[in-house]
Structure formats: C-alpha cells, structure tokens
C-alpha positions in Angstrom: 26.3 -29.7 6.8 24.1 -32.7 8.1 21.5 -34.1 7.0 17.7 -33.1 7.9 14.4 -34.7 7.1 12.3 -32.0 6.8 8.4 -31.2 5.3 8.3 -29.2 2.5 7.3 -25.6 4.1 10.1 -26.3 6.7 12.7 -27.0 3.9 12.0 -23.6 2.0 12.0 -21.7 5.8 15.3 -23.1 6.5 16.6 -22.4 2.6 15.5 -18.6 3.7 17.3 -18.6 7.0 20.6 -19.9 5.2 20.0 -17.1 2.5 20.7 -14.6 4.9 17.1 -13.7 5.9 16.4 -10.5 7.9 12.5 -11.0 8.2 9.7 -13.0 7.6 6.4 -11.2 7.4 2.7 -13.2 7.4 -1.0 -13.6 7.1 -2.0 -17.5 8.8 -3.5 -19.6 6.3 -2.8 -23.3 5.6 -0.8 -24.3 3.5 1.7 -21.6 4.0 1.8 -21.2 8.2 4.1 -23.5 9.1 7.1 -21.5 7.2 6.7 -18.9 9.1 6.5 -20.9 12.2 9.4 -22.8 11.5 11.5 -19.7 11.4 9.8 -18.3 14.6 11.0 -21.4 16.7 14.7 -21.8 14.1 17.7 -20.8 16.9 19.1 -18.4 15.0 16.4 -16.5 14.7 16.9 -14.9 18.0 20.4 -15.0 17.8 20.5 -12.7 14.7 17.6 -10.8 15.3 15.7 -11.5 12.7 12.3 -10.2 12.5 9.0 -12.2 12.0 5.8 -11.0 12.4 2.4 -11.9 12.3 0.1 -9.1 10.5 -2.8 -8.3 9.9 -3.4 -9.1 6.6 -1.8 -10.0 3.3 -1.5 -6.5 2.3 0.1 -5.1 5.4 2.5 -7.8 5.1 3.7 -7.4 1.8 3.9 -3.7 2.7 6.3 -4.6 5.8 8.1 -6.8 3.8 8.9 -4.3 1.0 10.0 -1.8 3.4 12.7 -3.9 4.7 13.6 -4.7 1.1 13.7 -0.8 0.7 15.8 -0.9 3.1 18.5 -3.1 1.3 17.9 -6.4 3.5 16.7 -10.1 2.2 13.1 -10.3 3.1 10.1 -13.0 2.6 6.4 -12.7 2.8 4.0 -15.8 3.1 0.3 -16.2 2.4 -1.8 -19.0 0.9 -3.6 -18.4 -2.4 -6.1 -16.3 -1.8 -4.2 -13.4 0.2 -2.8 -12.4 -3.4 -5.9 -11.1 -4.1 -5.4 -8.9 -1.0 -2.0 -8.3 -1.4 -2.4 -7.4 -5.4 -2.2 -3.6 -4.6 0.9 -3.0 -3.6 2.3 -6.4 -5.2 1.5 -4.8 -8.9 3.0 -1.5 -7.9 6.4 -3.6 -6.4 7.3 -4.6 -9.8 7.5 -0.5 -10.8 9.2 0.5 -7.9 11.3 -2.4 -7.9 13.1 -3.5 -4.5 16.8 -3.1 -3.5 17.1 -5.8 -0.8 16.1 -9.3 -2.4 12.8 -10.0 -1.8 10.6 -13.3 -1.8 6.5 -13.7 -2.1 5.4 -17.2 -1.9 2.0 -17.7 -2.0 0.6 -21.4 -1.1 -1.8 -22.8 -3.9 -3.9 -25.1 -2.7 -4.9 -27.3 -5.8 -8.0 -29.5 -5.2 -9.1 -27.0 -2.0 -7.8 -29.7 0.5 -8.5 -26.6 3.3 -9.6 -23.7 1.2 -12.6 -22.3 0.2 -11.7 -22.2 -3.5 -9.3 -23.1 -6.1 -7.0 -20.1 -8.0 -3.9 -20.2 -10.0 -1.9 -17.2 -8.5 1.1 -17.5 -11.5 -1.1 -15.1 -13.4 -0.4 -12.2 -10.8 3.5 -13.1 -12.1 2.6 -13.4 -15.5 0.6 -9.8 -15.3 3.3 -8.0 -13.5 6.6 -9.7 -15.2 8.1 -10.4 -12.3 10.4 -13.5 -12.0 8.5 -16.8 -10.4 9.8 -19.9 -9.5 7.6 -23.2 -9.0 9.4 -25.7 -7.4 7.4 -28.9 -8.7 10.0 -31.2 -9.8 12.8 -33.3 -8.6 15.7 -32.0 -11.0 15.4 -28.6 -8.8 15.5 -30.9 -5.6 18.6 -32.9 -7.3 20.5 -29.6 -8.3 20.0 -28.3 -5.0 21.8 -31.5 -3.2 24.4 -31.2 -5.8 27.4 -29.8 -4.1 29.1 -29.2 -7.2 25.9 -27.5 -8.6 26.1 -23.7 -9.7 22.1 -23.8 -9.2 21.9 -22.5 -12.5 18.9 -23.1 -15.2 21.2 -22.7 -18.2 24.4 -24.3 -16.8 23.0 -27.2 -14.7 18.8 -27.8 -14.6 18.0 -27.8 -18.1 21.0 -29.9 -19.3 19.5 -32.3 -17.1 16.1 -32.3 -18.7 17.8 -33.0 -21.9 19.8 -35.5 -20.5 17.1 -37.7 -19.7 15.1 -36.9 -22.5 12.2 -35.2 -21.0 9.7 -32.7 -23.3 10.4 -29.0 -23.7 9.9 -26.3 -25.3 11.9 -23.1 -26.9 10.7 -19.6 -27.9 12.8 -18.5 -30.8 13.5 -14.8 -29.8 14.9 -12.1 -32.6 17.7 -9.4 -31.0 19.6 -9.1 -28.0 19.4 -11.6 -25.5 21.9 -12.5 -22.3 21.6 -14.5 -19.5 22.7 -12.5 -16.6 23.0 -14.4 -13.6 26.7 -13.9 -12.8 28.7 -10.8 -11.9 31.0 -11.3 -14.7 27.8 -11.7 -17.2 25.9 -8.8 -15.5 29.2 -6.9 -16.0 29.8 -8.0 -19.6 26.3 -7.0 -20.5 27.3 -3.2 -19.0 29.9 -3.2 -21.4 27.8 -4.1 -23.9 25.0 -1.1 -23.5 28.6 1.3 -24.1 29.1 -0.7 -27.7 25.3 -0.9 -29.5 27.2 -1.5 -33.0 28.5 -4.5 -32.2 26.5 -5.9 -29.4 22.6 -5.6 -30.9 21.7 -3.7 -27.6 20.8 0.1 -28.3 19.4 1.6 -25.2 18.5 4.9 -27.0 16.7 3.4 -30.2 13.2 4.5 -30.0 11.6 1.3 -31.8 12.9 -0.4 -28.4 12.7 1.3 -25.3 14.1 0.5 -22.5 12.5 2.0 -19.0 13.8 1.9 -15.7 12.7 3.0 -12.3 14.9 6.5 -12.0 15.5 8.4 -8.8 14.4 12.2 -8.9 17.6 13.8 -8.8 19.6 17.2 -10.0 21.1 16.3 -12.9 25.0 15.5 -13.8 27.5 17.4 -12.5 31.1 17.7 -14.6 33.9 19.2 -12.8 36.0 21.7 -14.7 39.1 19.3 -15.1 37.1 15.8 -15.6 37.8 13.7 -18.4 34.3 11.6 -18.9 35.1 9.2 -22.4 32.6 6.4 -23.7 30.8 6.6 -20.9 27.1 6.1 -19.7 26.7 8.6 -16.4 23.3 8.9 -15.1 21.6 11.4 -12.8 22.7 13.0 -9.9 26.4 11.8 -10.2 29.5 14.3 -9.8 32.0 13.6 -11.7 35.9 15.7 -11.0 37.8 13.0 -11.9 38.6 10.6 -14.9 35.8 8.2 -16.3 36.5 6.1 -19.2 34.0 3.6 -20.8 32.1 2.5 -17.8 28.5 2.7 -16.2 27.7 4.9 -13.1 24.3 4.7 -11.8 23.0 7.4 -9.8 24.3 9.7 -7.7 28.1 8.5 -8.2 30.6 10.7 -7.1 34.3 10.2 -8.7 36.3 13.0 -7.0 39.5 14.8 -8.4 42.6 12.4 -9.1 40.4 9.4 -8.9 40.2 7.0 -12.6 37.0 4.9 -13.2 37.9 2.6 -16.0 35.5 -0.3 -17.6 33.5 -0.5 -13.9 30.1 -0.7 -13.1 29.6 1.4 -10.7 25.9 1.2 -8.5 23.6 4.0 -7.0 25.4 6.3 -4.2 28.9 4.7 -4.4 31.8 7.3 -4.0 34.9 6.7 -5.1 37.9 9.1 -3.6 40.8 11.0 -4.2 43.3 9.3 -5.9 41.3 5.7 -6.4 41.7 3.8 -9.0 38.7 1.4 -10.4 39.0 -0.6 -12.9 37.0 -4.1 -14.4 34.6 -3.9 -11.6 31.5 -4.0 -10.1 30.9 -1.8 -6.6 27.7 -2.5 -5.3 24.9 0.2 -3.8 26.7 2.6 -1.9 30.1 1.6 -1.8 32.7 3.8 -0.6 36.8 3.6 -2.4 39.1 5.4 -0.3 41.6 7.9 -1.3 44.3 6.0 -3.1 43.0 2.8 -3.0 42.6 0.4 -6.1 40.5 -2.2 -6.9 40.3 -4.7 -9.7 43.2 -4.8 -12.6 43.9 -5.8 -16.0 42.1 -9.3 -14.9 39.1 -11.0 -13.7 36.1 -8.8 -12.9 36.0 -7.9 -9.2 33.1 -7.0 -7.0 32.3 -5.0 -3.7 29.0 -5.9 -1.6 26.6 -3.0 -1.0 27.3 -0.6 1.6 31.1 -1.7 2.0 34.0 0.5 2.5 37.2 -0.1 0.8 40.0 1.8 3.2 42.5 4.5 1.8 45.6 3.0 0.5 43.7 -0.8 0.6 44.0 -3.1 -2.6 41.3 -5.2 -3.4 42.7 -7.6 -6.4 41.5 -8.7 -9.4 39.0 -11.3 -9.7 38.4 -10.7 -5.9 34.6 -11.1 -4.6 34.3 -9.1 -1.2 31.5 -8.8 1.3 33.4 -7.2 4.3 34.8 -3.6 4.6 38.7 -3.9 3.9 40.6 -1.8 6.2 43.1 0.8 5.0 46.6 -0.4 3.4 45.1 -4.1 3.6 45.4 -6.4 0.1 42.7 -8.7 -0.4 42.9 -11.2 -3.5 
C-alpha cells in the first residue's frame, strides 16, 4: 500500500472506500462536504458502482442510507452538526430497529463556529440513543491505525498504549456479566455462554435483568416429528427436522432431516440441508449448507459470510474464515 498525504475528511472517505463501502449518502455543509466529494471523484467509485448521492436533506439521507443498510450492504451518511437535529427522527428510531449492513453517521462538529451559525455537541444524540460512537481526536488511534501489526482493537492494542505512556484514565467498576465481543471467537464464546447461565453470570430469562432485542414477526417454532433439539436456544420462525444440540439459531433457521447442528451459532434465514453437519461455528445471515456438507470440527471456531452458499458435499474446515460461496465437493481450510 503506498503512502498518501491526505486532509483529514479525505483520509476517513478513503478508510470507507477500503471498508467495502456501497454508498455514501449527504446533505452539503462544511466541515463534512469534502468526504463525500472525495469518494464522488475516488476511481473505484465508478468502477464498483458504488452509490453517492446528494439529498435533500439530512433526514432523507439518513433514510437512504439505512435502507441500504436494510439491505445488508456497508453504508455512510455525512452531515455537519446541525443536520442531527434534522436527522434525529429516524436516527433515534435506527438504534430500535437496528441495521443489518454496517452502517456509519459522522456528523462534523464544528467547535468555535469557524463556518457555522452555532456551536452543538452532537455526542449527546449517542449518548441518548446508546449507540456506539467513535471520536477520533487523538494520535494513539492514528498510530494503531499505521501499525501493520495492529488488531485495531481498544482492549488489545489502544488502551495498553495509554498506559504505556502514562496518560490519565478512568474505569467504571461494573457488577455481573461483562464480555468484550469484538472477535468471532468471543462473539461465539459469549453464545455459548447464554446456553450455560449457572456458570457464566448471563441469564437471559431472569426478570430482574432483561434483555430486549429487535424480533422479527414470525410463526412460531416448528419441531419436526423425528427432531432431536438438546440445550438449545431456537428462536422464532425456525424449522427444525433434524438434530440440534447446544447451539443458537436465530430466526427463521431451517435444519432439515439428517442434518446435525452442534455448538454453532447459527444467524437469521440460514438453511442448513440434508445430511449437513455444523459444528463450532458461526454462519452468517442467510447462509445456505448444502446437503452433506460439513463445516467446522472438533477445532477452531469457523465462520461463513452472509448470504454465502456452502455446496453439497463441500468441506469448510476448522478454524476457516470464508467470504466466498464454496462450490460443491471443494475443501477449504
């Protein structure tokens, strides 16, 4: 990769574009224009397609944006300061329908008013809706970026550095269950954990503690006459014939007749054919195991990217990360 000298809007445009961006949706206002004009004018925004549009206000393009989030593709929105108060509608309600492609808001604060007509702090709208925010105002995120040996994560790499050099911070002392879940193994460790609430402090059915979660309207489970469901958390809509034992399946799983699910996390829609075995996995949205395939093993978790297919007969190996469709009888490690 070589090396670019680049403004700051221009360097989080082109951190979008090598995300995997499909579309940029805005409202003009300095300071945030130029990211969107920097991916207007990027190469390969033309060559892949991607969308950018100009709209015709904040509110219309956080809309946009959250439909092709709905959609299941990696989306941004940019406005300066003030267009979160026009965007706050449908912003507020995002963070109860949640999104399914990853989705970015940045909204340009412009502290001393250097060209706007007033001053405003838009991390409250984060703080009021608990979603995530990031505010990029330091060098150790600049310096983990560069680092090519960097997992770009707080726990692992950013705040080790803080302590490293000595610099102030402070810690909330929280009481319970707590897990950072930024890998797939963690996010799959922390499934297993929901299936054991004596041992792992997490009880998702103890009513001093709720737990809510944005649930599809769907007919509820359906158990087929020779299933074998054990330890298992199966939620709405999924149709179980075959054999399911101590794993997650989100809604509207199918496991047909023959097939095994065995300490997997399986995501909305994924179906999972006669014959298949899964086993210490994650399959993304809308997978689809072919008859007599098998993936993962007695190892490493493995993982299939959303909307893949895994072919009949195909292997996908333990441990194995994939994000293309394997074709049937192929082995991937």
């Amino acid at each position: 990769m070589s090396k670019q000298l680049l403004l700051g809007d221009e360097a989080i445009a082109q951190a979008a574009l090598d995300a995997g961006l499909s579309g940029v949706y805005a409202y003009p206002g300095t300071p945030s224009t130029e990211i969107t004009e920097y991916i207007q004018m990027a190469p390969i925004t033309a060559e892949k397609n991607i969308h950018n549009r100009w709209c015709s206000n904040e509110k219309t393009a956080m809309e946009a944006a959250l439909g092709m989030s709905f959609a299941g593709k990696r989306s941004l929105v940019c406005m300066k300061h003030v267009g979160m108060n026009v965007a706050a509608d449908c912003f507020i309600n995002s963070a109860i329908t949640g999104v399914k492609g990853g989705l970015i808001i940045i909204a340009a604060d412009d502290p001393s008013m250097h060209s706007s007509q007033n001053e405003q702090d838009s991390r409250f709208y984060g703080d009021f809706s608990l979603i995530p925010m990031y505010e990029p105002s330091n060098q150790y995120l600049e310096e983990d970026e560069a680092d090519p040996n960097s997992k770009n994560d707080f726990g692992m790499n950013i705040i080790p550095a803080l302590l490293r050099d000595g610099r102030k911070m402070y810690a909330y002392r929280f009481a319970g269950y707590w897990r950072d879940v930024g890998t797939i193994d963690s996010l799959w460790e922390a499934n297993m954990e929901v299936l054991d609430p004596e041992n792992s402090g997490i009880d998702i059915f103890d009513e001093k503690w709720k737990i809510y979660s944005r649930n599809p309207v769907l007919p509820p489970q359906k158990i087929g006459p020779r299933a074998v469901v054990q330890d298992s958390l199966v939620t709405e809509g999924c149709k179980i014939y075959g054999n399911v034992h101590h794993s997650v399946l989100s809604a509207g799983v199918v496991v047909e007749e023959g097939a095994t699910v065995e300490d997997a996390v399986l995501m909305d829609g994924v179906v999972v054919k006669a014959g298949a075995v899964v086993k210490r996995c994650i399959l993304a949205e809308d997978v689809v195991v072919g008859a007599g395939a098998r993936v993962g093993g007695d190892g490493p978790i493995a993982h299939v990217g959303t909307g893949l297919t895994v072919g009949a007969g195909a292997t996908v190996k333990e441990g194995a990360k994939v994000f293309e469709s394997v074709k049937e009888g192929m082995e991937v490690c």
